[in-house]
C-alpha positions in Angstrom: 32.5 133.6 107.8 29.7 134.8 110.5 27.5 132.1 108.1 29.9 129.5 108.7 30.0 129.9 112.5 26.2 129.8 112.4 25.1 126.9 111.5 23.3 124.7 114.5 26.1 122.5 115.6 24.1 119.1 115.0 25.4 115.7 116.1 26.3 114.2 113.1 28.9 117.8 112.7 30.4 116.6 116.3 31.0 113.3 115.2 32.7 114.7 112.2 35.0 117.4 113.9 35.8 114.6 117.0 36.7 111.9 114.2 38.9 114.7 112.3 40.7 116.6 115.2 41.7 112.6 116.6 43.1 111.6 112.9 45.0 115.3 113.2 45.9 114.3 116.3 47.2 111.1 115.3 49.5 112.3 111.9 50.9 114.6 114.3 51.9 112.3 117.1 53.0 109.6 114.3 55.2 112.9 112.9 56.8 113.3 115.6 57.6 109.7 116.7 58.4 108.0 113.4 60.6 109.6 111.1 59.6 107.6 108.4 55.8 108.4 108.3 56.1 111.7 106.5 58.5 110.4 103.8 58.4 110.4 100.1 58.2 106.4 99.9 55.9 106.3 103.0 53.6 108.5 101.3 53.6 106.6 97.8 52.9 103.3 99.8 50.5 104.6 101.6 48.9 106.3 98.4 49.0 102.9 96.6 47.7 100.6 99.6 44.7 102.5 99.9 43.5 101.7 96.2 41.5 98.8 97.2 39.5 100.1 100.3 38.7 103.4 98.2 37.1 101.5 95.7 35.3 99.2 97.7 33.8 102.1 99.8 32.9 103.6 96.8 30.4 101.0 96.0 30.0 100.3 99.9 28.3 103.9 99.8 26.1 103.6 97.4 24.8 100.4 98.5 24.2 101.9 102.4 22.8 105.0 100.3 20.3 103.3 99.1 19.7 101.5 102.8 21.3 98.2 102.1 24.6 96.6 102.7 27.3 94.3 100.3 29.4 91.9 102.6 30.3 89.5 99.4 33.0 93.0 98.1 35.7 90.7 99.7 34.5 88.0 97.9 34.3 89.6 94.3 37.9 91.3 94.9 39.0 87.6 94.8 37.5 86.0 92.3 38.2 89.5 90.0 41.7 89.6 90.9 42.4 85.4 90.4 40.2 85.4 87.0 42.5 88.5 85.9 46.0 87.2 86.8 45.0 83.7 85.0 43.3 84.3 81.9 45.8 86.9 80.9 48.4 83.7 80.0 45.9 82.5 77.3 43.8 85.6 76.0 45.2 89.3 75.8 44.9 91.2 78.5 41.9 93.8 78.0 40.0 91.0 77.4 41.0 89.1 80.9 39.9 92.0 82.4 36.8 92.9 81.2 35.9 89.0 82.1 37.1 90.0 85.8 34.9 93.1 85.7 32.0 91.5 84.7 31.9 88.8 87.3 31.9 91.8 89.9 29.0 93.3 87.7 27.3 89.3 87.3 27.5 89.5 91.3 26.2 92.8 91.9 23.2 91.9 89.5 22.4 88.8 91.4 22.5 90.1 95.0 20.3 93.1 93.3 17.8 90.9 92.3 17.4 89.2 94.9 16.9 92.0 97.6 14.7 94.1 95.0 12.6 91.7 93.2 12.6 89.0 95.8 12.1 91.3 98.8 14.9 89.6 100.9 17.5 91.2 103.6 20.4 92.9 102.2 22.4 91.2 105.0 21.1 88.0 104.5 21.4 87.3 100.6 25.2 89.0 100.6 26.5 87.0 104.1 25.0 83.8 101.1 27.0 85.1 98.0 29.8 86.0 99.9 30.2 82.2 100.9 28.9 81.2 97.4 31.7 83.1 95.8 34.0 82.5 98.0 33.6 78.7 97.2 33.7 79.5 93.8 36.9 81.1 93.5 38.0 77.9 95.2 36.3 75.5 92.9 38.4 78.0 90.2 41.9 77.8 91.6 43.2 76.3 94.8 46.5 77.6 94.3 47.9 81.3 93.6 47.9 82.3 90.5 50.8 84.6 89.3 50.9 87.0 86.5 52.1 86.7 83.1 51.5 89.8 81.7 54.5 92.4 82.2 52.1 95.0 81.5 50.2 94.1 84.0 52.6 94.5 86.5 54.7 96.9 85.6 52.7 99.6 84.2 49.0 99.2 85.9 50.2 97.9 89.1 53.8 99.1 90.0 53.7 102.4 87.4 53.4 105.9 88.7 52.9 109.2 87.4 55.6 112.0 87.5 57.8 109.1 89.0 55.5 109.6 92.8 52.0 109.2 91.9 51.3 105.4 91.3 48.7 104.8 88.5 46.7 102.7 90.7 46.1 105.8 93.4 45.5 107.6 90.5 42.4 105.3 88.7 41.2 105.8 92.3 41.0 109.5 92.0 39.3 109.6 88.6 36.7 107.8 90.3 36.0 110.4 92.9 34.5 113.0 91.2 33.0 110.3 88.7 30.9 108.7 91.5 30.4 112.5 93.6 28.8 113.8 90.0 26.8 110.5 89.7 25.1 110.6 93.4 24.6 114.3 93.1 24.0 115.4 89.8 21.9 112.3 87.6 18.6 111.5 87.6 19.6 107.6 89.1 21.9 108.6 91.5 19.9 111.0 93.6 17.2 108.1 92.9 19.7 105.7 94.9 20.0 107.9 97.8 16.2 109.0 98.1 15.3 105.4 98.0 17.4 105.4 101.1 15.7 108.0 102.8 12.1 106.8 102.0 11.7 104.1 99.6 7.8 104.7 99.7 8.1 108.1 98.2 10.1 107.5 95.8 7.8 104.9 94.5 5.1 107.3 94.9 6.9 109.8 93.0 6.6 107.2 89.4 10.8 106.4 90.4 11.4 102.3 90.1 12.9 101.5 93.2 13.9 98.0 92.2 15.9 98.4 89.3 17.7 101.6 90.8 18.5 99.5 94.2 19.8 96.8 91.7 21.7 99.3 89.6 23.5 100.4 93.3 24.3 96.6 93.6 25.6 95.8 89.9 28.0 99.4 90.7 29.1 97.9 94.2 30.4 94.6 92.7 32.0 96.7 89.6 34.1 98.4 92.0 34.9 95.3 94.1 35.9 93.7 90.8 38.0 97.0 89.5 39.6 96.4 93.5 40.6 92.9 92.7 42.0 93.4 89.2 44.5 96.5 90.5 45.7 94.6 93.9 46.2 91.6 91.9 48.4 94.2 89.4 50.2 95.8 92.2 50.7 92.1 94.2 51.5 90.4 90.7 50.1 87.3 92.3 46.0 86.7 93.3 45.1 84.2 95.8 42.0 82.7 96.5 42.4 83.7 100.2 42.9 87.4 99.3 39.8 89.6 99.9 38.9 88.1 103.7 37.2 90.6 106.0 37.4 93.6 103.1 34.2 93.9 103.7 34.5 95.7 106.9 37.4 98.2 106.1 34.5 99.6 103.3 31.9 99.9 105.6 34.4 101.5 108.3 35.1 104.0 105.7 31.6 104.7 104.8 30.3 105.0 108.2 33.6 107.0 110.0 32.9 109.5 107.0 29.3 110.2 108.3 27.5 107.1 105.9 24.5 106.0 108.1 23.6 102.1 108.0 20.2 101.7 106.8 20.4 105.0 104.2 19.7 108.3 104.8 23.3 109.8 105.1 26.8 109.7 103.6 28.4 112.1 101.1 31.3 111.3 98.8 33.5 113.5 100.6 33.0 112.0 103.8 33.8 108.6 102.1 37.1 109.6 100.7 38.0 111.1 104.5 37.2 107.7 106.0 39.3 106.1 103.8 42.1 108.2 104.3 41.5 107.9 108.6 41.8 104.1 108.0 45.4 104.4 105.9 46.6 106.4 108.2 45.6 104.2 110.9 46.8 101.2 109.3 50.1 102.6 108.3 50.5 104.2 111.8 49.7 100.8 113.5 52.3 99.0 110.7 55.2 101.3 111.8 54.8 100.7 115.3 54.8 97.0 114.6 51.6 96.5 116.1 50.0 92.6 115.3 47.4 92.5 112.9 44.7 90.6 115.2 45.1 93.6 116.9 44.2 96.4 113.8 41.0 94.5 113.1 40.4 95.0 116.9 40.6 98.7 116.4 39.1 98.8 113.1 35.9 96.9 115.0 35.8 99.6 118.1 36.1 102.3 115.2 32.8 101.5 113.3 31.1 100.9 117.0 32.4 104.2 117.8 30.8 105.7 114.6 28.1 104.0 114.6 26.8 105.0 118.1 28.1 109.0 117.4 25.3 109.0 114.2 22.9 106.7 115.9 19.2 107.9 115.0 17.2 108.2 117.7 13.6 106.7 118.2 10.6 108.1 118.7 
């Protein structure tokens, strides 16, 4: 305990106690003045709407491990989700999608090449694919398209364990400790997040740091993909609107849970928590009516707010 106590209280462990006591704060107020919030079907909404921001952050932070970013994940959960919903009237439904999850991995492999073997801006050649995709999942479908596949629906997007835990929330879960073992204990993952640190080292060191950043890409649009797939389950209907702005609910998630932009911090953990903070928020803000225009106004002074807590300073 005296250990505990010990430890230099850094910025980066101010950030994280301010961020945690004001979500505390917040479930507490929320408690008190909605007596919905803490109910069983509250909860189990909650649980199941948070799916698809947990998954994208969990390849968000392993792309801003590895010092880059992924702003075509909105993208991806599109195309995924209306590829899924469609194919599954004319092919069984494994095989729809394990089409849909390879289009996130085909998109992951092209913005990966394209930073690491071409040298270009992580911003730059995602803010491109994200339109190119984008355009493709028009050029796809104009209209919704709706599922067939009573599977589909029933079981992997509206089933739930013990009759409370929905099987999407739960797919999420397994992924946790699947990604947290990956970063920390394989030979690639703590590749990924050294590259972050100091891409020159890790070169030095005999470690290829292009096909590693590119693996960190091909897993980001996996997970963008698996995102599309179970919100087009648990909607029963994709659109090729769905996915706008996704993007910046990951990387709100990454960076409230201490992931620093550029590389050089972020923990699994930490990820999970900032995906929680933003449910809550969300949730909170839908009970209290509040406008959406106005939650991506928060969810913008939230990752400034984060951003300028970790800020590295120069010199």
């Amino acid at each position: 305990m005296t250990a505990l106590f010990s430890k230099p209280l850094t910025k980066d462990r101010v950030a994280n106690l301010v961020f945690g006591l004001a979500i505390v704060g917040l479930i507490v107020f929320t408690s008190i003045a909605s007596d919905t919030f803490l109910t069983e079907r509250n909860m189990t909404n909650v649980s199941r709407q948070l799916v698809t921001t947990g998954l994208l952050s969990i390849g968000m932070l392993i792309v801003i491990l590895s010092g880059g970013i992924d702003l075509s994940v909105g993208s991806v959960v599109a195309m995924a989700g209306i590829v899924a919903t469609d194919l599954q009237s004319s092919m069984p439904l494994a095989v729809a999608i394990a089409i849909a999850l390879l289009i996130g991995v085909a998109a992951g492999l092209i913005n990966g090449v394209l930073i690491a073997y071409f040298n270009l801006q992580p911003f730059i050649v995602t803010l491109a694919t994200m339109g190119a995709i984008r355009g493709g999942v028009y050029i796809y479908s104009q209209t919704p398209a709706y599922a067939s596949d009573m599977f589909f629906v029933r079981v992997l997007g509206a089933g739930k364990l013990f009759g409370a835990v929905p099987l999407t929330f739960l797919i999420f879960l397994i992924c946790v400790p699947v990604i947290w073992y990956f970063l920390g204990h394989t030979r690639p993952g703590r590749a990924i997040i050294s590259i972050g640190i100091n891409p020159e080292t890790v070169r030095l060191a005999g470690i290829d740091v292009r096909k590693h950043i590119t693996l960190a890409y091909i897993m980001c649009g996996f997970f963008a993909a698996l995102a599309g797939v179970l919100l087009a389950a648990r909607l029963g209907i994709s659109q090729p609107s769905v996915g706008v702005a996704y993007e910046l609910d990951a990387i709100a998630a990454v960076v409230i849970g201490g992931g620093v932009l550029g590389g050089g911090g972020g923990t699994v953990p930490g990820m999970v928590g900032g995906v929680l903070a933003l449910a809550v928020i969300d949730n909170v803000l839908n009970l209290f009516n509040v406008q959406s225009y106005y939650q991506q106004v928060v969810k913008g002074l939230i990752i400034l707010a984060a951003v300028l807590a970790r800020r590295k300073k120069e010199g």
